[in-house]
TIKE-554728 format. One record per residue (C-alpha): z, x, y; residue number from 0; chain. Coordinates in steps of 0.25 Angstrom, whole numbers, plus 5000, padded with zeros to 4 digits. Each point is the difference from the previous one (the first is absolute). Example, Ala and Ser with C-alpha at 12.3 -4.5 7.8 and 13.67 -1.06 7.14 Angstrom:
REM TIKE-554728
SITE   up east north   k c
SITE 5031 5049  4982   0 A
SITE 4998 5006  5014   1 A
REM end
This chain:
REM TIKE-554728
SITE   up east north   k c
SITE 5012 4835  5145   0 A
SITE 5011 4991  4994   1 A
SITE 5012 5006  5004   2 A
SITE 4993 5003  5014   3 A
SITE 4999 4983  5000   4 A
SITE 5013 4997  4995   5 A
SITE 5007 5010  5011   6 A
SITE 4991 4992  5011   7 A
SITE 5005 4984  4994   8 A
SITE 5014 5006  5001   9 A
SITE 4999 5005  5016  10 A
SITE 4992 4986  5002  11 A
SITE 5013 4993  4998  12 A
SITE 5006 5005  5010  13 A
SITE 4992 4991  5009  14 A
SITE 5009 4989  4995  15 A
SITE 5011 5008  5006  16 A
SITE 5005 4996  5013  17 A
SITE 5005 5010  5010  18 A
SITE 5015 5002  5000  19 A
SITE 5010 5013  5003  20 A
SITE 4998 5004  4986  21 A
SITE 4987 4999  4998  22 A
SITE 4998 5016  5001  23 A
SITE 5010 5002  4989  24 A
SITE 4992 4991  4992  25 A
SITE 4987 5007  5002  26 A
SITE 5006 5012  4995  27 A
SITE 5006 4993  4987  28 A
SITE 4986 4994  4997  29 A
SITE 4993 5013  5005  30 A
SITE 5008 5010  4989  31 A
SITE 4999 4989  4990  32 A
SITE 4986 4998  5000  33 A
SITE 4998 5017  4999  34 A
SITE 5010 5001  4989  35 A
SITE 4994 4989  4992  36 A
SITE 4985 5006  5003  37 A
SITE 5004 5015  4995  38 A
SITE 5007 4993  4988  39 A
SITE 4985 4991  4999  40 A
SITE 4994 5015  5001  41 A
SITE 5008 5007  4990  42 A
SITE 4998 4991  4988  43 A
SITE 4988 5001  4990  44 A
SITE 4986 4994  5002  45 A
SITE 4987 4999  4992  46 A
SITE 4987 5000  5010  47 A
SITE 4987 5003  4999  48 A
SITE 4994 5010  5009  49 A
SITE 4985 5002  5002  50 A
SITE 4994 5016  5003  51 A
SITE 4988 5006  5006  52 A
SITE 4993 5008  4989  53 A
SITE 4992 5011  5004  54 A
SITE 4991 5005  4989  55 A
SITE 4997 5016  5001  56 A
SITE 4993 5011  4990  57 A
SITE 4988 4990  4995  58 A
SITE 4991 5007  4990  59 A
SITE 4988 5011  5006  60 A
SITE 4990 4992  5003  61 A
SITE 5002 4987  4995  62 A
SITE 5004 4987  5007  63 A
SITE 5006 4987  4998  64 A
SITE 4994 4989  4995  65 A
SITE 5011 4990  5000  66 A
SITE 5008 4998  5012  67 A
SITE 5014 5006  4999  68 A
SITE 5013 4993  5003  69 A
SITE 5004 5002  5015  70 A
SITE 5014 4998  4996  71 A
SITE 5010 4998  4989  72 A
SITE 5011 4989  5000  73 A
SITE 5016 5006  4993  74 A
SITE 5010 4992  4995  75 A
SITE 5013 5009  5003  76 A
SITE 5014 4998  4999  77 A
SITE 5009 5006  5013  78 A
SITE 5010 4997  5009  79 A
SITE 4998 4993  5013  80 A
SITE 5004 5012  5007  81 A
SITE 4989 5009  4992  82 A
SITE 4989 4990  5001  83 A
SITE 5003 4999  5015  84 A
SITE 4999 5013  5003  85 A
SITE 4989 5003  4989  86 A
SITE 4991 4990  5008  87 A
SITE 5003 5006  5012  88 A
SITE 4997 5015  4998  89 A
SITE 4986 4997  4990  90 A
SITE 4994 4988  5006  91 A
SITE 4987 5007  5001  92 A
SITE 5001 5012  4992  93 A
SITE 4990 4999  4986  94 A
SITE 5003 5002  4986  95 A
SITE 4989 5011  4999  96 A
SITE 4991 4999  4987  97 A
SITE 4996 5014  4995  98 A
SITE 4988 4995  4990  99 A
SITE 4998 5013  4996 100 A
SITE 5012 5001  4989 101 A
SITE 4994 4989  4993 102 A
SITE 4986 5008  4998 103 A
SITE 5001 5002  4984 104 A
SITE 5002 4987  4998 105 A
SITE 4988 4997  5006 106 A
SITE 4988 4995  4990 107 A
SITE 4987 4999  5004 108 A
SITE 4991 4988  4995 109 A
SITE 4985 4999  5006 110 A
SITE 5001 5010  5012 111 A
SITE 5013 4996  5004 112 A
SITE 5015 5003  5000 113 A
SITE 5011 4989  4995 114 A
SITE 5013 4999  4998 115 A
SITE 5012 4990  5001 116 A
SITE 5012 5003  5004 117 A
SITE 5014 4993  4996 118 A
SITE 5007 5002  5011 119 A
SITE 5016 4997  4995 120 A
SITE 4995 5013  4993 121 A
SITE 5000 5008  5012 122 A
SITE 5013 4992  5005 123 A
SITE 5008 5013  5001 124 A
SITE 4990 5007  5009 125 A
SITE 5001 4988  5010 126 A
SITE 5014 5000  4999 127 A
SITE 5000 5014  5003 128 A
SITE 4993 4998  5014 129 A
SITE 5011 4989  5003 130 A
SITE 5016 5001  5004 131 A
SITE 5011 5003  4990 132 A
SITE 5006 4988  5004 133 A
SITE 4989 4991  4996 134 A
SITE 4998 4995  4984 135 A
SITE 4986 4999  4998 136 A
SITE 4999 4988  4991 137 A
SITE 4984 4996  4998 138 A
SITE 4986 5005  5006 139 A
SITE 4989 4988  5003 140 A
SITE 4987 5002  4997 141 A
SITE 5005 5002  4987 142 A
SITE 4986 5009  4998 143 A
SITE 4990 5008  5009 144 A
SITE 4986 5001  4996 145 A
SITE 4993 5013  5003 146 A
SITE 4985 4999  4999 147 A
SITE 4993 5013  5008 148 A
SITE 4984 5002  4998 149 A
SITE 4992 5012  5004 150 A
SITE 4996 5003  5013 151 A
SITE 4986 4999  5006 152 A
SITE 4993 5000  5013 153 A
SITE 4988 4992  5004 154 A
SITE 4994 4997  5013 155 A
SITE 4998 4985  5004 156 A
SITE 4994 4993  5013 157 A
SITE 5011 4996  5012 158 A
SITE 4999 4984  5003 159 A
SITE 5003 4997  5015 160 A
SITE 5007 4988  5001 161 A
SITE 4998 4994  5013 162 A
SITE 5004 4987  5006 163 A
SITE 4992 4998  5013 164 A
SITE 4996 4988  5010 165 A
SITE 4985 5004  5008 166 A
SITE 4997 4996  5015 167 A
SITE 4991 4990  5001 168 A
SITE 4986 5007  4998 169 A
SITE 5004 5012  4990 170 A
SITE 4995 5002  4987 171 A
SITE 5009 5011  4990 172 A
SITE 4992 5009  4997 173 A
SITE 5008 5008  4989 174 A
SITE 5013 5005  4999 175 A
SITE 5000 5014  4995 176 A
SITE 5011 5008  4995 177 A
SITE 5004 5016  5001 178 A
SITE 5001 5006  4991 179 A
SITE 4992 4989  4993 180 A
SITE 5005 5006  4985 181 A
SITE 5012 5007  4997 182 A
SITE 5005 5005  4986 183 A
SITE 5013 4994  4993 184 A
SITE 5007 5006  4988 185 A
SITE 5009 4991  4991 186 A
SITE 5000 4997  4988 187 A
SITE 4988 4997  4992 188 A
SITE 5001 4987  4996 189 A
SITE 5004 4996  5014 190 A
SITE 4988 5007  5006 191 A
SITE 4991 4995  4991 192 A
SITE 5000 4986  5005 193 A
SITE 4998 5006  5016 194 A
SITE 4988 5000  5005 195 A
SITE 5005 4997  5016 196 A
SITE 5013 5005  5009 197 A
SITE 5003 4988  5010 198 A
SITE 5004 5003  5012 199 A
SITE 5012 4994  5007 200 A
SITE 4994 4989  5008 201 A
SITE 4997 5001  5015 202 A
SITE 4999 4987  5010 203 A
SITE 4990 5001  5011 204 A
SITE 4998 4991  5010 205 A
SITE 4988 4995  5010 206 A
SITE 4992 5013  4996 207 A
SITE 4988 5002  5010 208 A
SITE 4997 5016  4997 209 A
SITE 5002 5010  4987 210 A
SITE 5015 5002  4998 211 A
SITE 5007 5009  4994 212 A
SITE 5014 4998  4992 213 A
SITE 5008 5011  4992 214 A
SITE 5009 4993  4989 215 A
SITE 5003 5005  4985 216 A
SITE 4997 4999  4987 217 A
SITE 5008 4987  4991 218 A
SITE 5009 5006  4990 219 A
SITE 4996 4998  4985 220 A
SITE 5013 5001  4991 221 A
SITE 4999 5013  4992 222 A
SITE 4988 5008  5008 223 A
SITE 5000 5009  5011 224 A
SITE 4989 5003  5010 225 A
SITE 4996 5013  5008 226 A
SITE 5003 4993  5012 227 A
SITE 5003 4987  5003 228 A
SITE 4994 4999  5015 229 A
SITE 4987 4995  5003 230 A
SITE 4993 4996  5013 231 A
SITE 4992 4986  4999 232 A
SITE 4989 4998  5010 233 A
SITE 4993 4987  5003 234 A
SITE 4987 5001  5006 235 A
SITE 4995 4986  5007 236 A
SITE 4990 4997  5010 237 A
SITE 4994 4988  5007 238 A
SITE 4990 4993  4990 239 A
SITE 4988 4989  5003 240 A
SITE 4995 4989  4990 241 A
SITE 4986 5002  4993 242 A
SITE 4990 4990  4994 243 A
SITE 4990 5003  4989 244 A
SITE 4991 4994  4991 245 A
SITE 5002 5004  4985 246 A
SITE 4992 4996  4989 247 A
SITE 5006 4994  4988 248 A
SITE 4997 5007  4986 249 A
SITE 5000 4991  4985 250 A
SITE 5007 5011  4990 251 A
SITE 4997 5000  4985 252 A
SITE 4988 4989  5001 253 A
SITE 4990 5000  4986 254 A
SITE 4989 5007  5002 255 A
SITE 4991 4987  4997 256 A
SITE 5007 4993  5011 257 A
SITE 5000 5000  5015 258 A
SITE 5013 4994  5008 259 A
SITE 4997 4996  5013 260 A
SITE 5010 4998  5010 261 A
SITE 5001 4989  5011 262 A
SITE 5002 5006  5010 263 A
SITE 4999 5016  4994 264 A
SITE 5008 5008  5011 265 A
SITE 5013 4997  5006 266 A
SITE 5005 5003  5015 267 A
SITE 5011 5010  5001 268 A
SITE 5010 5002  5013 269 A
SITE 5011 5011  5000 270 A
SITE 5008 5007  5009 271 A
SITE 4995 5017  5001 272 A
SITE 5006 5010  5009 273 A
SITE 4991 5004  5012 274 A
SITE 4998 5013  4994 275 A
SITE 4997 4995  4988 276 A
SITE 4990 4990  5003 277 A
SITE 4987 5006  5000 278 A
SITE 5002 5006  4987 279 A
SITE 5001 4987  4992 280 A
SITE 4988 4996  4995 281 A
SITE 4994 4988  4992 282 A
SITE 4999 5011  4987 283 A
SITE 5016 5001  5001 284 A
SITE 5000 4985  4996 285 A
SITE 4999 4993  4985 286 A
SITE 5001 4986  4997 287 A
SITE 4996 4995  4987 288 A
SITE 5001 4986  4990 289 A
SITE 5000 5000  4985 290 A
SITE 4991 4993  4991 291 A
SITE 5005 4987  4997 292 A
SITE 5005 5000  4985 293 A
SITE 5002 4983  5001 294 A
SITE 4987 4992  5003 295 A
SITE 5008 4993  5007 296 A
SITE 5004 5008  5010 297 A
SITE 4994 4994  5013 298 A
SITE 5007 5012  5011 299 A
SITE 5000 5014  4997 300 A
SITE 5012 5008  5007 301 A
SITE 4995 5011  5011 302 A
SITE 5009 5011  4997 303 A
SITE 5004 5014  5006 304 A
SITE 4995 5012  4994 305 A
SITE 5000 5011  5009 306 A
SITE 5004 5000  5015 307 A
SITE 5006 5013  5008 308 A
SITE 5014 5003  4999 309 A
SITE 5002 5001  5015 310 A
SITE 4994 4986  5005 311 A
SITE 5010 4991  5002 312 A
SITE 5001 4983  4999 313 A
SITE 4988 5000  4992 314 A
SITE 4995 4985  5000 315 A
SITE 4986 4994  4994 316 A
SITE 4993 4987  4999 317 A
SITE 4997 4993  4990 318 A
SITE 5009 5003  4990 319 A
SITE 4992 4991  4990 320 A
SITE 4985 4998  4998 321 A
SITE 4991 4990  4992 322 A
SITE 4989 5007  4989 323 A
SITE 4989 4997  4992 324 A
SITE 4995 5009  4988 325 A
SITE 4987 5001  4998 326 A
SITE 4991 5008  4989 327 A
SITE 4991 5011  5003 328 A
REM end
């Protein structure tokens, strides 16, 4: 880009030239200078660094990596401006292709999995083969490539929807539901070990007032790979009414020569249920409890929320405290 910008500061002078009956003859002078002095900028020696793709091929039978891989490899190399010109032209997006397999017996396996490092100025001449004559390959960077494969497994894991959504006024979600709603992954084992869930790429809804239906796929999890990747995601909303109720309040762990009475003892629930929902929803599907104080001087106990239906929504109650007295039996 250099000489490309000196060439362009020489023809900007010429703006400083006013038009005369020789001026065409003085382009020309400045014209041919300029190239002569351009291909003599080309033909002297250079050092550069020049960065490759690196496509890693023939990984070991059933194994995978566990260390991520350098995408590309940075070389110091010696060439003239013409060879490093015409280099960058012809290979801008050509690899260095990798072949993993040659390195197989220096493979050593320590707890289930394959290592090795590799010293890549060791393997300077294989890279140089893969470049032009005309170029001098000085130095590799990474200096070192770790090699870490593990087995392979396969294990079958839930599918998360991932859904961002806005709801017309008077609808309730009712669930989102994935299909499938479990796929299998293989990968390496101790990549899969730690996954329990597959997210899906997220989906945007908005103003839902009936089920919808979205296909999207799978997110990507470095090193694994899925049966399939695409998965359909369905949201199922309704209109929904609000619900009152009354629900006694129960005192956990209480000494079996003690009674704790609560003031009041029941608390006054309000939620939000889907119309088909609503007569399934009894006073049994609720459980609010208080512990027994373990401070004398405890004056409120807190009302807290043991059990209450997954599928009600903007559950509120009242009170959240209440006053006690123990009394012996």
């Amino acid at each position: 880009m250099s000489l490309f910008k000196a060439l362009f500061n020489r023809l900007s002078k010429l703006k400083e030239i006013h038009p005369n009956r020789n001026i065409i003859t003085y382009l020309i002078c400045v014209l041919i200078a300029s190239i002569l002095w351009f291909l003599n900028a080309l033909n002297k020696e250079y050092s550069a660094e020049i960065s490759y793709p690196v496509k890693y091929v023939n990984f070991p039978s059933g194994k995978y990596p566990v260390v991520s891989l350098p995408p590309q490899i940075h070389l110091e190399v010696k060439a003239k401006g013409f060879a490093l010109l015409g280099h960058r032209i012809r290979t801008s997006f050509l690899p260095i292709t990798f072949n993993v397999g040659t390195y197989a017996s220096h493979f050593e396996e320590k707890n289930g999995m394959l290592d090795f490092t590799l010293n890549t100025n060791e393997i300077k001449d294989k890279i140089s083969s893969q470049l032009s004559t005309e170029i001098k390959l000085q130095s590799v960077f990474p200096e070192k490539i770790e090699f870490k494969f593990a087995r392979s497994v396969s294990k079958k894991v839930a599918i998360q929807p991932s859904v961002e959504y806005t709801l017309k006024r008077q609808y309730i979600l009712n669930r989102i539901i994935a299909t499938p709603d479990s796929i299998l992954i293989q990968g390496p084992a101790p990549v899969i070990d730690t996954i329990y869930s597959v997210p899906t790429e997220t989906v945007t809804l908005k103003n839902i007032s009936k089920n919808t239906t979205r296909s999207t796929e799978l997110q990507a999890i470095p090193g694994c790979q899925f049966e399939d990747i695409n998965v359909k995601v369905e949201m199922q909303v309704e209109q929904f009414t609000e619900a009152r109720k009354t629900i006694p309040i129960t005192p956990l762990h209480v000494p079996e020569s003690l009674i704790l009475r609560l003031f009041p003892d029941h608390v006054q629930i309000s939620y939000e249920i889907g119309l088909s929902q609503y007569d399934k929803i009894t006073a049994d599907d609720f459980e609010f409890a208080v512990e027994y104080p373990r401070n004398s001087q405890t004056t409120y106990l807190e009302v807290q929320v043991k059990k209450a239906p997954s599928n009600v929504k903007n559950l509120t109650f009242s009170p959240q405290k209440v006053e006690y007295i123990l009394e012996k039996k």
